[in-house]
C-alpha positions as CSV (number, residue, x, y, z in Angstrom):
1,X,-24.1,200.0,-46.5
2,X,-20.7,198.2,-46.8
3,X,-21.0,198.1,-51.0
4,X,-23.3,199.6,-53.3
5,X,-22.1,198.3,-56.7
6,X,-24.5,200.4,-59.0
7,X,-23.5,203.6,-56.8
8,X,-20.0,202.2,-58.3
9,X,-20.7,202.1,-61.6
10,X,-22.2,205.4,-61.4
11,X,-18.9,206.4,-59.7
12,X,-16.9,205.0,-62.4
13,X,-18.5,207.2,-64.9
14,X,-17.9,210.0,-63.1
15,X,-14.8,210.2,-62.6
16,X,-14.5,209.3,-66.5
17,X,-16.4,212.1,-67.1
18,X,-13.7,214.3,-64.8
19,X,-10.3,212.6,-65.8
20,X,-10.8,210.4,-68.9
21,X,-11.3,206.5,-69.2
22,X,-9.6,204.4,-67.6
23,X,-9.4,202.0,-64.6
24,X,-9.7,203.4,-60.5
25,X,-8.9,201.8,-57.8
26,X,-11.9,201.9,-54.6
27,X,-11.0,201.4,-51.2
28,X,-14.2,200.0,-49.1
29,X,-14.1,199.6,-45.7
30,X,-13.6,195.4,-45.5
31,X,-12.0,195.5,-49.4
32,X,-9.9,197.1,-52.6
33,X,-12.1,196.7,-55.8
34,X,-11.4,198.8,-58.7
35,X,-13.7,200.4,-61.4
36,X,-13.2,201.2,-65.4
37,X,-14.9,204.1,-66.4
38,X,-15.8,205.5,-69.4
39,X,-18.5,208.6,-70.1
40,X,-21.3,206.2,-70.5
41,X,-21.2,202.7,-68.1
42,X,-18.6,201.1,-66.2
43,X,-17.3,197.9,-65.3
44,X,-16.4,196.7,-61.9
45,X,-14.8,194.1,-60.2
46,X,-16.8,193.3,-57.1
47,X,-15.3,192.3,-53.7
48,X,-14.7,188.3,-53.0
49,X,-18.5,186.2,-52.9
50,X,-19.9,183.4,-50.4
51,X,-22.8,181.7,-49.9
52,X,-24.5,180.2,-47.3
53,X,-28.4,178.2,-47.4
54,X,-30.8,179.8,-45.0
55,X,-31.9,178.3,-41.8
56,X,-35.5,177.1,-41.9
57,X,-36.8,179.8,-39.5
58,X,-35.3,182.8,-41.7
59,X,-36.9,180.6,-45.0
60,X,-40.0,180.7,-43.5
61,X,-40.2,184.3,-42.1
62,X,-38.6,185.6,-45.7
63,X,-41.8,183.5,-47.6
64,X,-44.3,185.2,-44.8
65,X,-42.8,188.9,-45.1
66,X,-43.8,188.4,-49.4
67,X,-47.0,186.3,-48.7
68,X,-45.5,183.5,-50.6
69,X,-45.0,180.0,-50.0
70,X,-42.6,176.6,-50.6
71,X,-44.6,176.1,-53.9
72,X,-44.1,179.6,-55.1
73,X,-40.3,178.8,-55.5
74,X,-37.7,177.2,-58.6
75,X,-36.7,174.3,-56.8
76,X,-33.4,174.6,-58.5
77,X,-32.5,177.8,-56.9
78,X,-32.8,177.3,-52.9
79,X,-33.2,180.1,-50.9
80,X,-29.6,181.5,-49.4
81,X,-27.6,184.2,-48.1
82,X,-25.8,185.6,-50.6
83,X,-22.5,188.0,-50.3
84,X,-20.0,190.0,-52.3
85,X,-19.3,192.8,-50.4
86,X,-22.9,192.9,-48.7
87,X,-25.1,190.2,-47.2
88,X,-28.6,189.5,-49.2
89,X,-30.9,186.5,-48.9
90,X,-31.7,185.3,-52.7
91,X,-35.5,183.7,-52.9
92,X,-36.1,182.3,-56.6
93,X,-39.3,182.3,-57.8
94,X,-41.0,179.7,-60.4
95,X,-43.2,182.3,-61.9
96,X,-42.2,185.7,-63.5
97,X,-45.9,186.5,-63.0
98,X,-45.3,186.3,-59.2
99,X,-42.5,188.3,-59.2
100,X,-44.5,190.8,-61.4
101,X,-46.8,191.1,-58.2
102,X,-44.4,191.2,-55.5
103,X,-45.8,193.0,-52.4
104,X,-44.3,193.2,-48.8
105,X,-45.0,195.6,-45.5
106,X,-42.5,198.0,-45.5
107,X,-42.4,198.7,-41.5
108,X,-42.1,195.1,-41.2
109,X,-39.8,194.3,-44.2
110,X,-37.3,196.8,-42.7
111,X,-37.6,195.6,-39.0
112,X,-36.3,191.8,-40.5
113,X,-33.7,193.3,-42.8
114,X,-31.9,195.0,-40.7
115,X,-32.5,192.9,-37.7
116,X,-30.3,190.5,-40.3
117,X,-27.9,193.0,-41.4
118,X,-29.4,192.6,-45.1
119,X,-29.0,195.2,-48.1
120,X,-31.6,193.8,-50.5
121,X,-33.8,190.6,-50.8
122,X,-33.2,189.5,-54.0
123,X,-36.3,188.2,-55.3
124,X,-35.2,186.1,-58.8
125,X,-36.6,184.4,-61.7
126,X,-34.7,182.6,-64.0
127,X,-36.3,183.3,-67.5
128,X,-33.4,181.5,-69.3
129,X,-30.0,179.8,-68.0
130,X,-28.3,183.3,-68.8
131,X,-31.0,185.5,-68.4
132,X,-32.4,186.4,-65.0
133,X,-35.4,189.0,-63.9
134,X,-34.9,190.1,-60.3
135,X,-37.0,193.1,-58.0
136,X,-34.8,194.1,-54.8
137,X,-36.3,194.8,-51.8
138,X,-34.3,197.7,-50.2
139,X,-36.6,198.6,-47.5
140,X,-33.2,198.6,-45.3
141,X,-31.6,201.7,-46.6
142,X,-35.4,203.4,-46.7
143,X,-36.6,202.4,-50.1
144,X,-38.9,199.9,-51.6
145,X,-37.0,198.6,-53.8
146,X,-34.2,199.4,-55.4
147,X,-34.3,199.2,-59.3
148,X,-30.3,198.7,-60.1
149,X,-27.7,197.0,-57.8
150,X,-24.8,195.9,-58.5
151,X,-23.9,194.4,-55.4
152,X,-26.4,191.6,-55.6
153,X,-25.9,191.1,-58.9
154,X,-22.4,189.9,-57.9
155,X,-23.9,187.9,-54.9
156,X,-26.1,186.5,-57.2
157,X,-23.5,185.4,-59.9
158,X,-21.4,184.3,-56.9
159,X,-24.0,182.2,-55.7
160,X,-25.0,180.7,-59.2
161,X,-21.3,179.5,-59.3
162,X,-21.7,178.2,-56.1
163,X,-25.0,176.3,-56.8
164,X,-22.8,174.5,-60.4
165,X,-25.3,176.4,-62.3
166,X,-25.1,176.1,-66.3
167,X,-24.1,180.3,-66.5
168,X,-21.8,179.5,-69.3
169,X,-19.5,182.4,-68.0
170,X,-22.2,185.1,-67.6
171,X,-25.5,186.4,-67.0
172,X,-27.6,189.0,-68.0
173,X,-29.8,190.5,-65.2
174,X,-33.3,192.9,-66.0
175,X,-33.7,194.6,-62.4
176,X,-36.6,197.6,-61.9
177,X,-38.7,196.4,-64.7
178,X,-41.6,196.1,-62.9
179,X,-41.1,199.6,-61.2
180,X,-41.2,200.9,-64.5
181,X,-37.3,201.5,-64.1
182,X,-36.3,199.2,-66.2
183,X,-31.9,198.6,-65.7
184,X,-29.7,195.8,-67.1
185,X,-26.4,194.6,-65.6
186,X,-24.1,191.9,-67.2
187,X,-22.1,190.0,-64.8
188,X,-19.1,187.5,-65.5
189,X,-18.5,184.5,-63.9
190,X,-15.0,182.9,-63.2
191,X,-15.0,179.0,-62.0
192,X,-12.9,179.9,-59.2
193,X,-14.3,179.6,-56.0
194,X,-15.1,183.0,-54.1
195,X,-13.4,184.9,-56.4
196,X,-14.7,188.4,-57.7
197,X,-17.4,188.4,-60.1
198,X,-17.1,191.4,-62.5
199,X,-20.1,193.8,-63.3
200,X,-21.1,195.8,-66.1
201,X,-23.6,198.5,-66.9
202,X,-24.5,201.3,-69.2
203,X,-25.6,205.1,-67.2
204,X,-27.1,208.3,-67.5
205,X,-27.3,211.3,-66.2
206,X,-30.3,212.8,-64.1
207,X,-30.8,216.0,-65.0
């Protein structure tokens, strides 16, 4: 995994928790982001995005792997690769009750994700212009889904910027909802091109 961004966050309030607010600096393999901690969330400031529309044969084999079809999705969200710091493919769906119901083989989910080099699937539905529910596929690292991740929340935001959509400067994104894991992330949005997108969230501990 070349970023995990919620795995950051939780770092960030670690090392809080160990040596007092304040802002560290990360070192990934492919970039330098840093992190502000305090005791109870963290912000960080995710590597550099990009975005990239899928080819028609990874479309269609992303709609099979979820039983879905062209009709399922938000035609004002095409399906893409999405990146800031790790690849995803971004599918937007028209219907939150869809989402709700998202199913996909696991075996088979994995085989295609990694066969693509893929963290998450970021399956999305845009209830508002600033408010997004999304379910994350991570069937690449050995898990369903993955309730909280920070790292496609940035690709996402990155790709929203991309796309010219009306984000007025940030989103809010609900992710494990439907998991009954329920995790919000607030991500800020920049008009440059590319550049970082910066990532919030609240944490606790697991006892």
């Amino acid at each position: 995994m070349p970023f995990c961004g919620h795995a950051t966050i939780a770092l960030g309030s670690a090392l809080a928790a160990a040596h007092g607010d304040g802002v560290f600096t990360l070192q990934l393999n492919a970039a330098t982001i840093t992190v502000a901690g305090s005791r109870t969330g963290a912000v960080l400031q995710s590597p550099p995005t990009r975005s990239a529309p899928l080819s028609a044969a990874v479309a269609a084999e992303t709609l099979a792997l979820f039983g879905l079809s062209a009709a399922d999705l938000d035609p004002r969200i095409a399906p893409a690769r999405i990146h800031a710091g790790a690849d995803h493919i971004a599918l937007a769906l028209a219907s939150r009750a869809r989402l709700a119901n998202m199913r996909y083989e696991f075996a088979e989910g994995q085989r295609f994700m990694r066969a693509l080099g893929l963290a998450t699937i970021a399956l999305i539905h845009a209830e508002t212009d600033r408010l997004f529910n999304v379910r994350n596929p991570f069937a690449s690292g050995g898990v369903y889904e993955d309730p909280a991740t920070g790292a496609a929340a940035a690709a996402l935001a990155g790709y929203l910027r991309d796309l010219g959509w009306p984000h007025g400067g940030v989103i809010d994104i609900v992710q494990g909802e439907d998991m009954g894991m329920r995790s919000c992330l607030r991500a800020e949005i920049t008009d440059e091109p590319g550049a970082s997108i910066r990532v919030s969230g609240t944490t606790r501990p697991i006892v």
